[in-house]
C-alpha positions as CSV (number, residue, x, y, z in Angstrom):
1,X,0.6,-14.5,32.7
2,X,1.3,-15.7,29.2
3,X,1.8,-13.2,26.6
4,X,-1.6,-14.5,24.8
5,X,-3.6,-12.8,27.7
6,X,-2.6,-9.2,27.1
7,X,-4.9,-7.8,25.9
8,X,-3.6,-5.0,23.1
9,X,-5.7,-1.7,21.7
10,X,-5.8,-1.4,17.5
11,X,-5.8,1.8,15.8
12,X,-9.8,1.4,15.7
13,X,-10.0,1.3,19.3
14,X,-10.9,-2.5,19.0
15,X,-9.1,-4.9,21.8
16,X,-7.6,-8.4,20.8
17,X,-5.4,-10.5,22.4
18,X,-1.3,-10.4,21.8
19,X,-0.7,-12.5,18.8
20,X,2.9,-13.3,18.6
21,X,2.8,-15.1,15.7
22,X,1.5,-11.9,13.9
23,X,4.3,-9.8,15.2
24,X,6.5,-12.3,14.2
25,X,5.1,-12.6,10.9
26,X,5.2,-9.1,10.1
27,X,9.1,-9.0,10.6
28,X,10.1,-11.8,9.0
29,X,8.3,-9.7,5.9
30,X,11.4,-7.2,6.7
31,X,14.3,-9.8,5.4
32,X,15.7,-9.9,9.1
33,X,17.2,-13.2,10.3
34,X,15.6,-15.3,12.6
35,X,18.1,-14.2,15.0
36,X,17.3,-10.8,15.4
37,X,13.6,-11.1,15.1
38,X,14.2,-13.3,18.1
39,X,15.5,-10.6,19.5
40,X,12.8,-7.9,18.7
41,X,10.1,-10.6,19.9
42,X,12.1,-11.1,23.3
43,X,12.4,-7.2,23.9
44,X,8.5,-6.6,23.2
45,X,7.4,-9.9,25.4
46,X,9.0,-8.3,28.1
47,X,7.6,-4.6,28.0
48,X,3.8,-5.9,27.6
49,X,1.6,-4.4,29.6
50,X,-2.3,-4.7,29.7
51,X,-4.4,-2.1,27.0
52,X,-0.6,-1.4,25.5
53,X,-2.0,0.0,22.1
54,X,-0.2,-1.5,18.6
55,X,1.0,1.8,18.0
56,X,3.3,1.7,20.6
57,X,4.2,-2.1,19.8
58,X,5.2,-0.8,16.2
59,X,7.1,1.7,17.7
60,X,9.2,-0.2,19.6
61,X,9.6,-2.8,17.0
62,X,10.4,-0.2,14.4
63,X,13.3,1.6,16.4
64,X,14.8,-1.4,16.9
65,X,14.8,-3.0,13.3
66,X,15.9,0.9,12.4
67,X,18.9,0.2,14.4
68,X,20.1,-2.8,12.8
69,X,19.4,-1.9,9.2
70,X,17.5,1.2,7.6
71,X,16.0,-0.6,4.8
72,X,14.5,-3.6,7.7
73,X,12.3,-0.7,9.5
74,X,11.3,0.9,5.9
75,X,10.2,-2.5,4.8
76,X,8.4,-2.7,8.4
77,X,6.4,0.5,8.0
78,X,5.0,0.0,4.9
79,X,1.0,0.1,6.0
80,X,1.9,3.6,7.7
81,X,3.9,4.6,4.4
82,X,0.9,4.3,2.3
83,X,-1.1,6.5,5.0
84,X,1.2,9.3,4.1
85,X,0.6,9.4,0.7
86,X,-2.1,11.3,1.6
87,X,-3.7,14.0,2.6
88,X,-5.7,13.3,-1.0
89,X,-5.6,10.7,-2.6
90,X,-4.1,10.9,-5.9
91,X,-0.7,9.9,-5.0
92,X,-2.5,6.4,-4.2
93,X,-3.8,6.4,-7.5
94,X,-0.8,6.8,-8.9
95,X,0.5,3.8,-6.9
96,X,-2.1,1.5,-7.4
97,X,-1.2,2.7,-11.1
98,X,2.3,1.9,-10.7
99,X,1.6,-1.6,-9.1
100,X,-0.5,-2.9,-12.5
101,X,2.4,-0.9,-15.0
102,X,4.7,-3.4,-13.5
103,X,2.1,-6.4,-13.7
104,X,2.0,-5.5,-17.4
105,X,-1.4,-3.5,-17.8
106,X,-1.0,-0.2,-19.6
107,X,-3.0,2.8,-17.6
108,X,-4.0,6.0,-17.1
109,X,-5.2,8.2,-14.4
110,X,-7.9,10.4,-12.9
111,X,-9.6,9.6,-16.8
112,X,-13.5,10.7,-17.4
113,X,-15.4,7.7,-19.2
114,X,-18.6,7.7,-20.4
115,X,-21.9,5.9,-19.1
116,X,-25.0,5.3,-20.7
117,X,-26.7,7.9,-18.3
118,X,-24.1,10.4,-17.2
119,X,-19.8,10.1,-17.5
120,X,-18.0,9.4,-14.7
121,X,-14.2,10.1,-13.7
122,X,-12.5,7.1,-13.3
123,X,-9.3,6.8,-11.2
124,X,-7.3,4.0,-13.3
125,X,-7.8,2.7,-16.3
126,X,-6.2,-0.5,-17.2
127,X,-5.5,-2.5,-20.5
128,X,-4.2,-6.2,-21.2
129,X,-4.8,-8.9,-23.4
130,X,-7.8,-6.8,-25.4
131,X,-9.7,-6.2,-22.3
132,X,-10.6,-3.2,-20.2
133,X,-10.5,-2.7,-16.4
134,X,-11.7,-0.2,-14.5
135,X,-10.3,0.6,-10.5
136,X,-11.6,2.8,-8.2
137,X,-9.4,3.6,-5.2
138,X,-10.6,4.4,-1.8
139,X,-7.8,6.0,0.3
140,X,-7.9,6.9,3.9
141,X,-5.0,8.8,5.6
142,X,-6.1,7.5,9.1
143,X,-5.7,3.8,10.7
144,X,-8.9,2.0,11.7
145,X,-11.6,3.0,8.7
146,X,-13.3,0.2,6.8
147,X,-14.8,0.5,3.4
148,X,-18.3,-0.6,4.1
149,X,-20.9,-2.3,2.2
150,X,-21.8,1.2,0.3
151,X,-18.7,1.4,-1.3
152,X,-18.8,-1.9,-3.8
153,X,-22.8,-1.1,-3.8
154,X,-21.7,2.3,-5.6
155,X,-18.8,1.6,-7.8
156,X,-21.0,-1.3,-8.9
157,X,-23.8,1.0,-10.6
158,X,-20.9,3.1,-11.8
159,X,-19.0,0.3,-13.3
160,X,-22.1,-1.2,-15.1
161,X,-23.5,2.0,-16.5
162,X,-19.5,2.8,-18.0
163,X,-19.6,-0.9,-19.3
164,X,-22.8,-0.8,-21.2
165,X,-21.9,2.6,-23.0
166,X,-18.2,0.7,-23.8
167,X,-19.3,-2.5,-24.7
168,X,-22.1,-1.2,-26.9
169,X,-19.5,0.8,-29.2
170,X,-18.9,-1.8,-31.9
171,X,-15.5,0.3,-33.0
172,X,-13.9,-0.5,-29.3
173,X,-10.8,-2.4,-29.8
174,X,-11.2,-3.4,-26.2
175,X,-14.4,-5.5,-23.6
176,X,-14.5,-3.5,-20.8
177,X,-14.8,-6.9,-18.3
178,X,-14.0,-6.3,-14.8
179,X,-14.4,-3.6,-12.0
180,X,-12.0,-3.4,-9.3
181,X,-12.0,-1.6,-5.7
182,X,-8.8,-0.9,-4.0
183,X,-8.5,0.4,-0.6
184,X,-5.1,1.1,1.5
185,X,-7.4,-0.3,4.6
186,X,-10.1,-3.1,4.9
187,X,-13.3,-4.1,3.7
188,X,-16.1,-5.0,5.8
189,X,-17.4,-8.4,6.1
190,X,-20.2,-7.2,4.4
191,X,-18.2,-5.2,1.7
192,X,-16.5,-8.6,0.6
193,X,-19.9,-10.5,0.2
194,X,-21.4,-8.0,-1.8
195,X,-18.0,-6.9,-3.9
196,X,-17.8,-10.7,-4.2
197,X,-21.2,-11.4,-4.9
198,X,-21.8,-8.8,-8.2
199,X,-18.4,-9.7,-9.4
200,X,-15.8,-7.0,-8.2
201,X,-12.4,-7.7,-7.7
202,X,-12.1,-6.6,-4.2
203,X,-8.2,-5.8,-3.1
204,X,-7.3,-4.5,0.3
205,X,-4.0,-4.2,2.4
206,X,-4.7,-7.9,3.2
207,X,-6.8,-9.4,1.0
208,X,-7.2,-11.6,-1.4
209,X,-4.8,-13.8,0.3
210,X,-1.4,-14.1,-1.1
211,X,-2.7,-11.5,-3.5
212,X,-3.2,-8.3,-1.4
213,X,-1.8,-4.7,-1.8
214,X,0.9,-5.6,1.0
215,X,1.7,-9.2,-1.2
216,X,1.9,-6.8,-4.3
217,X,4.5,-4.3,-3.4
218,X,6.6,-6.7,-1.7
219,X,6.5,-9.5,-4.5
220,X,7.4,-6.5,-7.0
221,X,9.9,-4.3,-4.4
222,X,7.3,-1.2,-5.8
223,X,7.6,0.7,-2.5
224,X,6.0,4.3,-2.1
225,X,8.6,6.4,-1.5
226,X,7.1,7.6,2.5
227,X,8.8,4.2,3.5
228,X,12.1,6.0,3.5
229,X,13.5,6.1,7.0
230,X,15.9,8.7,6.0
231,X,13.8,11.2,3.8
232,X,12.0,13.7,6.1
233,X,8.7,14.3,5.6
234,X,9.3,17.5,3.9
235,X,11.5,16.1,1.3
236,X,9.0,13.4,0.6
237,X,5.8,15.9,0.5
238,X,8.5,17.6,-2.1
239,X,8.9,14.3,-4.0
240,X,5.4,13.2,-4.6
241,X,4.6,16.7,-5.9
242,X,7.2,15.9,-8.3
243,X,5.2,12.9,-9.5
244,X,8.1,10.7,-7.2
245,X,5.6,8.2,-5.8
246,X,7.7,5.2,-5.4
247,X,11.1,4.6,-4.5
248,X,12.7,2.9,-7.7
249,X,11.2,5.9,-9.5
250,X,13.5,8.5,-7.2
251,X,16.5,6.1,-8.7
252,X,15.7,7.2,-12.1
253,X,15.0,10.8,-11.5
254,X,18.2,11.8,-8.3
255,X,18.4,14.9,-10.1
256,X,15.6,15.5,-7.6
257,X,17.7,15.2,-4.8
258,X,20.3,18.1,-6.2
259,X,17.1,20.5,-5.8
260,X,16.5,19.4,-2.2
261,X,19.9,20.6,-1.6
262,X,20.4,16.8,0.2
263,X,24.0,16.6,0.6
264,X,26.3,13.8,-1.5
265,X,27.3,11.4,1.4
266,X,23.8,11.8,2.4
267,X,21.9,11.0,-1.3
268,X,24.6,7.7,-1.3
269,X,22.9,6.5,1.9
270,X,19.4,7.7,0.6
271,X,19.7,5.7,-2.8
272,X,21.3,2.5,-1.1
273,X,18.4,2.3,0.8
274,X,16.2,2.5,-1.6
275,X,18.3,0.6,-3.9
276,X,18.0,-2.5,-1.4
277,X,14.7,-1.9,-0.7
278,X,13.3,-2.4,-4.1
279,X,15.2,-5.5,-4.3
280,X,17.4,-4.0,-7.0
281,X,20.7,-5.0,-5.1
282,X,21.6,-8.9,-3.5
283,X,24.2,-6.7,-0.9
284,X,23.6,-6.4,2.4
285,X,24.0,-3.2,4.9
C-alpha cells in the first residue's frame, strides 16, 4: 500500500487521501533543509495508519521540527496560532490590522461608520493613496468552519449602505472603494463566487493564491505571538491583554516579560525566537 491510499480525517470530519506533497510543502514553509524534512516525511510515512486524523499528523510533525529548532515548529503551527487568538475575536482584528500597518495602509479598529440607513461598527478601517477600505473579519477559534455564502451576502449590504453615506459627503478627503472579508478559515465555494461576483476582496488562510493570510504573515515575518513554542499559554493570554498581538511587537515592549516574572536566561531564549522568527536576524539556532 502506497502512502496515497491512506485515507486521513480533517478537522471537519471530512476524509481525503494522504497528500505528501502537502505535508511536504507545509514544512519547507518552516525554513528547514531538505534534509531534515526528509527526515520528518520518512518518520510520518512510516506511522500511517488508515482514518489517522491530521491532528495527530501535525503532532508528530510538530514535535519533531520542535526538536531540531524552536523557531521551525513555531513557523509550523501558525494556522493553530491564529486559532488561539481567540476566544473573541478582537485580537484578530488587531492582527489583520497589523498585517495592512506593515503593507502601508494607516487603520483603526473596532470604528462605528455611518450608513445611509443606520451606522454600523466596523472592525478595520484602512487608508492609502486617498482611498478608503473597509474589512470585516470573521474569526473562528475552532478548525473545520467555513464562512458560507451569508457572510459576503451581508457585509455586502453593509459595505454599500457605509459607502453611499461616505461617498456622498463632498468634504471627504477620501473614496471609500473597496470592501474586504477576512476569515482565519475558508470560504465556501459559494462564498468566493458571490464575494467575487459583487466585488469583495475575499482573503482566507489560503486564498487568493500567493496572496493569502498564511502568504502575508510569512512574506512580512508578522507572526501572532500564540506561535511561540516557549510562551505558555498563560503568558500569552497575559500578552494579548497587553495589546502584545504579534511577536516583533513583544521585542519592542520586553518590559512585559519583567512583569511575568520570566526569568533572564529564559527571556534570551524567548526573544531569539522570536527575533528569528520575524525574520529580524540571518543567524541560525
Amino acid at each position: 500500500m502506497t502512502q496515497s491510499d491512506f485515507n486521513i480525517v480533517k478537522s471537519s470530519g471530512e476524509k481525503v487521501k494522504f497528500s505528501l506533497h502537502k505535508l511536504r510543502a507545509s514544512l519547507k514553509r518552516t525554513g528547514a533543509d531538505e534534509n531534515f524534512i526528509n527526515q520528518i516525511l520518512d518518520k510520518v510515512r512510516d506511522e500511517l495508519y488508515q482514518g489517522i486524523s491530521t491532528k495527530e499528523i501535525y503532532n508528530r510533525a510538530f514535535a519533531l521540527l520542535k526538536r531540531k529548532k524552536s523557531y521551525f515548529a513555531s513557523k509550523y503551527k501558525l494556522k493553530k496560532a491564529i486559532y488561539e487568538l481567540g476566544p473573541t475575536g478582537f485580537p484578530f482584528e488587531r492582527f489583520v490590522s497589523a498585517i495592512l500597518t506593515y503593507s502601508g495602509y494607516d487603520t483603526d479598529v473596532g470604528k462605528i461608520m455611518q450608513g445611509t440607513c443606520v451606522s454600523h461598527e466596523i472592525d478595520v478601517i484602512a487608508n492609502k493613496n486617498g482611498e478608503t477600505t473597509v474589512i470585516e473579519c470573521k474569526f473562528h477559534s475552532e478548525q473545520g468552519i467555513a464562512c458560507n455564502v451569508k457572510v459576503p451576502l451581508y457585509i455586502h449590504s453593509r459595505y454599500n449602505d457605509v459607502k453611499s453615506h461616505w461617498n456622498g459627503n463632498a468634504k471627504r478627503s477620501t473614496k471609500l472603494t473597496k470592501g474586504w472579508v477576512v476569515t482565519n478559515t475558508r470560504f465556501t465555494k459559494d462564498a468566493l463566487t458571490y464575494g467575487n461576483c459583487v466585488g469583495l476582496y475575499l482573503l482566507s488562510w489560503d486564498y487568493p493564491e500567493n496572496e493569502s493570510l498564511k502568504d502575508r504573515i510569512d512574506r512580512l515575518g508578522l507572526y501572532p505571538i500564540t506561535v511561540s513554542t516557549l510562551l505558555t499559554k498563560r503568558e500569552k493570554q497575559f500578552l494579548l491583554s497587553r495589546d502584545i498581538v504579534l511577536c516583533r511587537e513583544l521585542l519592542h515592549d520586553k518590559f512585559f516579560l519583567d512583569h511575568l516574572n520570566i526569568s533572564e536566561t529564559r527571556q534570551e531564549k524567548i526573544l531569539r525566537e522570536i527575533t528569528l522568527l520575524c525574520n529580524l536576524s540571518n543567524e541560525t539556532t
